[in-house]
C-alpha positions in Angstrom: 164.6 41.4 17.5 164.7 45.1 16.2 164.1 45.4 12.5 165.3 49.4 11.6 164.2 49.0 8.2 161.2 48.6 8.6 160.7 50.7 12.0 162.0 53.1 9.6 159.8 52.9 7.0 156.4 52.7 9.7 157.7 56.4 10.6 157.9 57.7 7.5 154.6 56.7 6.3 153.0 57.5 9.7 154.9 61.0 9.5 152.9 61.4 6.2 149.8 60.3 7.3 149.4 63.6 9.4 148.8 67.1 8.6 150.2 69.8 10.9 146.8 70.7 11.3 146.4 67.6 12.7 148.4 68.1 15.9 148.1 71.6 16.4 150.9 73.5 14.6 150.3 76.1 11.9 150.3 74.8 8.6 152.6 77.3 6.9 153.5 78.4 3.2 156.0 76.2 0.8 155.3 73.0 1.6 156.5 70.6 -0.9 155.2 67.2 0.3 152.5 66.1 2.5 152.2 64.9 5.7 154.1 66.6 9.2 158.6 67.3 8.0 161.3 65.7 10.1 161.6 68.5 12.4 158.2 69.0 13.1 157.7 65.3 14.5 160.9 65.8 16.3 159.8 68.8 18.3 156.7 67.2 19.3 158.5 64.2 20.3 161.0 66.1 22.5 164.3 64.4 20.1 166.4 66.1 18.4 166.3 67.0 14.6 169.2 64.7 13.9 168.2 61.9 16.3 165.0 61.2 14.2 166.6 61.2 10.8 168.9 58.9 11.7 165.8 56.8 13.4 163.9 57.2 9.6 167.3 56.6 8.1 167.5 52.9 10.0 170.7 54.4 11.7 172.2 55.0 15.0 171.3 53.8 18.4 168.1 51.6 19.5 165.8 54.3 20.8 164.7 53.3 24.4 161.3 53.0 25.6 160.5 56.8 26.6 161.6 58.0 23.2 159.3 55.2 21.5 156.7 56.5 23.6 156.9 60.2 22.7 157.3 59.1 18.9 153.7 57.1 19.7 152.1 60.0 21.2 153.5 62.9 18.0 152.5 60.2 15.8 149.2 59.6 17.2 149.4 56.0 16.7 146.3 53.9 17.8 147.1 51.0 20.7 147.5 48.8 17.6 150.3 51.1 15.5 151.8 51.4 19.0 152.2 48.0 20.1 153.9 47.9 16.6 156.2 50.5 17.0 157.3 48.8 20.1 157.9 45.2 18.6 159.8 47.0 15.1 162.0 48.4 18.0 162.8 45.5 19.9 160.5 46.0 22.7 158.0 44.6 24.5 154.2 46.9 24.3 154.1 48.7 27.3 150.9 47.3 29.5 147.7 49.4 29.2 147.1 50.3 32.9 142.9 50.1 33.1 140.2 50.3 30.4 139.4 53.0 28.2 136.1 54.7 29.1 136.8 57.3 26.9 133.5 57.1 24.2 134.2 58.5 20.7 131.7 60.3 18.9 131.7 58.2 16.0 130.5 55.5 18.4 127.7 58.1 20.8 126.2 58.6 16.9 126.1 55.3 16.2 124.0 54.5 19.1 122.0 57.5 19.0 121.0 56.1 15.1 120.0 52.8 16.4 115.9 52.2 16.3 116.6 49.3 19.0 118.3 49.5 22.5 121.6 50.0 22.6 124.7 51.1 25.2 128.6 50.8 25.7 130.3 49.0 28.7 134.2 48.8 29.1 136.3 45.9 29.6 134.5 46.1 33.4 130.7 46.3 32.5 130.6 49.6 33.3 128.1 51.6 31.4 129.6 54.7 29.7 126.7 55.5 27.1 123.3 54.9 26.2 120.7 55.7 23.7 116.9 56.2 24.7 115.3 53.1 24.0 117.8 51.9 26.3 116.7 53.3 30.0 113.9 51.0 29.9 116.4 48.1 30.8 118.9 49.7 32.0 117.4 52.6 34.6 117.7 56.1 34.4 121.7 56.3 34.6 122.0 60.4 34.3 120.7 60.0 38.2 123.0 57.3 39.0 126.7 58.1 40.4 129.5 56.7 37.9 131.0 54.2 40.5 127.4 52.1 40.7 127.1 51.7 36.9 128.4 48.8 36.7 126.0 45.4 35.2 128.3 43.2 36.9 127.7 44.8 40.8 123.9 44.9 39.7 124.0 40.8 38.9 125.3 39.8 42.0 123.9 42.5 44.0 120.8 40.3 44.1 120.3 38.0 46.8 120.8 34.7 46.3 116.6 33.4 46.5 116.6 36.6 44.0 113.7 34.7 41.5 116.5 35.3 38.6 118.8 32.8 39.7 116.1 30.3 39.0 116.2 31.4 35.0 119.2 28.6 33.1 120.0 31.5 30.7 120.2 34.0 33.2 122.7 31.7 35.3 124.4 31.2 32.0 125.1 34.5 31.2 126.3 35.5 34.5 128.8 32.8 34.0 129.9 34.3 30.9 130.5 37.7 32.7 132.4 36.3 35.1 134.4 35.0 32.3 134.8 37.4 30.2 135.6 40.0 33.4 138.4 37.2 34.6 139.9 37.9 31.0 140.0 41.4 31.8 141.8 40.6 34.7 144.8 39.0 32.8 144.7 41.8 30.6 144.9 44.5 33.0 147.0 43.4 35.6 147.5 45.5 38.8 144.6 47.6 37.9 143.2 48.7 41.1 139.4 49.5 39.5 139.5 45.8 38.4 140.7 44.6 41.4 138.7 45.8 44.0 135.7 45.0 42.0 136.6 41.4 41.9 137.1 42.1 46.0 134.2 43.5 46.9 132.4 40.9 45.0 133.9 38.3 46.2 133.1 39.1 49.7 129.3 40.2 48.9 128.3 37.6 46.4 129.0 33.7 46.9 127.6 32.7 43.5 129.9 35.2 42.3 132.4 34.1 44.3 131.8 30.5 42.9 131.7 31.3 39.5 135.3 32.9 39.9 136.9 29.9 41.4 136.0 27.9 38.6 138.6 30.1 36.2 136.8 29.8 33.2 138.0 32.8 30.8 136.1 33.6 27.4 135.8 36.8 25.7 132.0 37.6 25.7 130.1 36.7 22.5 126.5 37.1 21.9 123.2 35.6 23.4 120.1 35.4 23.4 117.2 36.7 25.9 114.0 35.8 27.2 112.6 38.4 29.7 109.5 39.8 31.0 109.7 43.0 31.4 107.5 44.8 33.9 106.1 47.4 31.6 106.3 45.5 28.5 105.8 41.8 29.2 107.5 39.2 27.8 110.1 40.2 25.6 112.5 38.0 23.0 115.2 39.3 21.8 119.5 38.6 21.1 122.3 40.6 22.7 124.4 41.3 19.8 127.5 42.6 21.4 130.1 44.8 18.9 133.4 44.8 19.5 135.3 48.4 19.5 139.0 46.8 19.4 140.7 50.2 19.4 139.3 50.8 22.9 138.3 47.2 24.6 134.7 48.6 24.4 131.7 46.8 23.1 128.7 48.2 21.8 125.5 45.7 23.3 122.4 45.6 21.0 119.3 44.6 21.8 118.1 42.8 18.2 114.7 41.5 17.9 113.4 39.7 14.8 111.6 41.8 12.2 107.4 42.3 12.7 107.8 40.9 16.4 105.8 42.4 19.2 109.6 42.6 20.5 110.5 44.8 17.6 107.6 47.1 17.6 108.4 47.5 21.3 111.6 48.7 20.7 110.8 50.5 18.1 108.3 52.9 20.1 111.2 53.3 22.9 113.8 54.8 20.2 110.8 56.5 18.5 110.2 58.2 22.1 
């Protein structure tokens, strides 16, 4: 059910949230109030004038999908204040087509902070960005095309006597992939990325193939690992893994306790 109230009350406080600055218009002489006026979100949207004060007004027609759209995009709502915008409406979200590998800067500083290894995967385990201490586990990416970055390809790539399929936790935490990529699945549907990953692995990779048909679906969490590294030795350390829930991303950290040999490791890798 459409509530205009309050759709109209969402636009007037995200209309106010904004700066003409913001979007890329001039920010003139005489203005009263803050925030973007009427006919400024109206231009960007594509409307007319009168067709968005009624909309702020919580009168006239429903507005249809494209003009709720355009509204999202002058507005510059996240995926979140979108989805809203929709339902205040009386429609249903439209469906995000594939993952965001877009990585903000907010989120490349972060890791670029971090004294242990770090990187960023999508809803697909690809890897969009890294900070140094991380190329130790991950390779040397820069020299690797964007299509074969993907941890999920590089698990089942192995063959099958491969001696990490003999590791529990390692069998575990392919498991969880698999899970956590099937839930991607539901949440992308028709992507064609998504899908013919699943394909190609399918046909490549029987314990992959395996896992799949068992149709277990669980968002990843974090774990714990137990490797031996071939320039480091053993190592002991958890996977923290940090959602980014405006873009489905998740930042994994490698997090070792403090005064380890695991620590100092990692320490020396960000430390360069």
């Amino acid at each position: 059910m459409a509530d205009k109230n309050e759709l109209a009350a969402f636009l007037r406080a995200r209309r106010n949230r904004l700066t003409p600055g913001d979007v890329g218009l001039p920010n003139g002489l005489n203005r009263r109030a803050p925030g973007l006026r009427r006919q400024e979100v109206a231009q960007l949207a594509g409307i007319s004038v009168d067709y968005y004060i009624r909309m702020e007004q919580a009168r006239g027609a429903k507005p249809s999908r494209q003009v709720l759209a355009a509204l999202a995009r002058a507005l510059m709502l996240t995926v979140d204040e979108r989805e809203y915008l929709f339902r205040m409406a009386g429609e249903n979200p439209p469906v995000v087509s594939g993952p965001n590998r877009t990585v903000q800067q907010s989120v490349r500083t972060i890791l670029d902070n971090l004294s242990t290894p770090a990187y960023v995967v999508d809803a697909t385990y690809e890897v969009l960005a890294w900070n140094r201490a991380a190329g130790p586990f991950i390779g040397d990416l820069d020299s690797v095309p964007d299509h074969e970055r993907n941890m999920v390809r590089w698990m089942f790539r192995e063959a099958a006597d491969h001696p990490q399929w003999s590791d529990a936790d390692t069998r575990d935490f392919a498991r969880a992939i698999v899970a956590d990529l099937r839930a991607a699945y539901a949440r992308y549907p028709g992507n064609p990325a998504l899908a013919a990953l699943v394909t190609e692995l399918l046909g490549t990779s029987k314990r992959f193939a395996d896992m799949w048909s068992a149709h277990d679906v669980q968002v990843r969490r974090n774990h714990r690992k137990r490797i031996r590294h071939p320039e480091f030795g053993p190592l002991d350390f958890q996977c923290q893994v940090l959602h980014i829930s405006d873009t489905d991303q998740r930042i994994i950290v490698y997090c070792a306790a403090s005064h380890t040999r695991t620590a100092n490791v990692f320490h020396s890798l960000a430390q360069g």
